[in-house]
C-alpha positions in Angstrom: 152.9 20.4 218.1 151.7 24.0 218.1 153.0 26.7 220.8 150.7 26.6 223.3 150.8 22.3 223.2 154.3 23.1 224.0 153.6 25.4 226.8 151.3 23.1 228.5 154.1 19.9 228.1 156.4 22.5 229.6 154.5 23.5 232.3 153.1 19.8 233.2 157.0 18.8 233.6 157.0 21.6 236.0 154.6 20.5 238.0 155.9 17.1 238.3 158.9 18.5 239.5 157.1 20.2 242.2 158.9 23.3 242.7 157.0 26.6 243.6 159.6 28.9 241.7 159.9 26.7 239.0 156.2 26.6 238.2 155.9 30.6 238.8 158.3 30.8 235.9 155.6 30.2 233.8 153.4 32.9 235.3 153.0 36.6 234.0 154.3 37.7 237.5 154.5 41.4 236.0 150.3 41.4 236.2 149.2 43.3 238.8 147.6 39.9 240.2 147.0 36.1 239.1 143.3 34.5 238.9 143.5 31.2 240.4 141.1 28.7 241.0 142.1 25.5 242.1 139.6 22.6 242.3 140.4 21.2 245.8 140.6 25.3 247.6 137.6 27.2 248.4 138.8 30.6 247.5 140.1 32.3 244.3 143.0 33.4 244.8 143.5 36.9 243.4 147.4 38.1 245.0 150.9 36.9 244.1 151.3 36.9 248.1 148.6 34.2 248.0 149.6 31.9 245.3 153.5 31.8 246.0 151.9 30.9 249.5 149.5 27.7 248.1 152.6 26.5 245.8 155.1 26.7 248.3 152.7 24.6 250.5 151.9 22.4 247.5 156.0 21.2 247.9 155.3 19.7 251.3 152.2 18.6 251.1 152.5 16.6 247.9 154.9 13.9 247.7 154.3 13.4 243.5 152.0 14.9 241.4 151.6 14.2 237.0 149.5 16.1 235.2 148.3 15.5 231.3 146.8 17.9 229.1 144.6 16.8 226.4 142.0 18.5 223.6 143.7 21.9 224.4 142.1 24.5 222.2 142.8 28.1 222.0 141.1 31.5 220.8 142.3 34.8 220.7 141.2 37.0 223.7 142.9 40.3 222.7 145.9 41.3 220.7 148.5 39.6 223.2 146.1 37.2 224.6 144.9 33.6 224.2 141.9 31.8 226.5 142.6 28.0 226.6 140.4 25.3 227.4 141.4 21.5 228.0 140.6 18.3 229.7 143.0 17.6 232.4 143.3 14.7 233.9 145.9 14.5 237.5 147.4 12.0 239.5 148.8 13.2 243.2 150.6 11.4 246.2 150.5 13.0 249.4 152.6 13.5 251.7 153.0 11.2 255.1 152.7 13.7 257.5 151.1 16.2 254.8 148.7 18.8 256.6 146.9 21.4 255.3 147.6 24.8 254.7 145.7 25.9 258.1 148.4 23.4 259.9 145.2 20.8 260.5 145.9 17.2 259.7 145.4 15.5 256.1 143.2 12.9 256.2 144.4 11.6 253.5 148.1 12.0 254.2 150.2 9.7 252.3 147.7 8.3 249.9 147.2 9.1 246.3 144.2 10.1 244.3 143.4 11.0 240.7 140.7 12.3 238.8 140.1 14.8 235.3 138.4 18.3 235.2 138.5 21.3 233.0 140.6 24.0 232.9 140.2 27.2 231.2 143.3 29.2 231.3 144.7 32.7 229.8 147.8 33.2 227.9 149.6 36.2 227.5 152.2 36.8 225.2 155.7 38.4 225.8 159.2 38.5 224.8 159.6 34.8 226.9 157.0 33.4 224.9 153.0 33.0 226.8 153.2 33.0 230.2 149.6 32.2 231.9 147.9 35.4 233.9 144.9 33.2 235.0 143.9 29.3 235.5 140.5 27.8 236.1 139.8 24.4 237.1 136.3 23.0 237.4 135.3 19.0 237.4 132.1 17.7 236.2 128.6 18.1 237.8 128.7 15.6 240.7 126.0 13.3 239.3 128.3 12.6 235.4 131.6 13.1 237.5 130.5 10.0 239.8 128.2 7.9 237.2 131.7 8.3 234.8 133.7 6.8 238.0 131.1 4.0 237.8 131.6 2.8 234.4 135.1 2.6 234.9 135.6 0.6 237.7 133.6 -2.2 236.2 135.6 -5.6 236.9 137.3 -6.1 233.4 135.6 -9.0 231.5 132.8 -8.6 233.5 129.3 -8.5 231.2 131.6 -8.4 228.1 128.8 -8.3 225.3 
């Protein structure tokens, strides 16, 4: 398992933990400011202010949440820098009376979802080992996102060739 495999088991473990501060650990918080683009928030969020904020929501609002990391590969992107792609793929339970970061109501409080995307990340190196200074996230086009969610809800033994 290389370094950055390591990393990303680390830092999946933190998320299932769901703790803000625990998962900030493994941000370069002396940046002058993240680049974060979540898949389910309209914004990119470009100020430690703003991330602690959708984190510390993130422990409320989600009741579990598993991560897995797969085909990561890494290239240099500087002398103390790596860019990262992978496939991941996420499970999440909400919260019952989970609401969103406005204070509007869920409407899918206290069910779960999964799904995969992409996520392209940067590493930076330092004397605590990488620590991420930007995160992507981006799913498939809508049309190969859903036809994939079609093949695999097939009944199982159903047209078995």
């Amino acid at each position: 398992m290389t370094a950055i495999d390591s990393f990303f088991s680390e830092y999946r473990e933190a998320w299932s933990q769901n703790k803000a501060r625990l998962i900030e650990s493994f941000w370069a918080t002396d940046e002058p400011a993240p680049f974060y683009k979540a898949e389910e928030i309209d914004a990119i969020i470009t100020s430690w202010d703003e991330l602690r904020r959708y984190w510390t929501h993130n422990e409320v609002f989600n009741e579990a949440i598993e991560l897995t990391f797969a085909d990561i590969q890494a290239q240099a992107a500087g002398a103390d820098r790596q860019l990262v792609g992978m496939r991941m793929r996420w499970d999440i339970r909400f919260a019952a009376d989970a609401k969103l970061m406005d204070g509007s109501p869920f409407s899918w409080a206290g069910k779960a979802m999964g799904g995969t995307n992409h996520v392209i990340a940067l590493l930076k190196e330092t004397d605590d080992g990488p620590r991420l200074t930007a995160w992507i996230e981006a799913p498939n086009a809508p049309i190969s996102y859903i036809a994939e969610l079609y093949l695999q809800n097939v009944s199982p033994g159903f047209a078995k060739p």
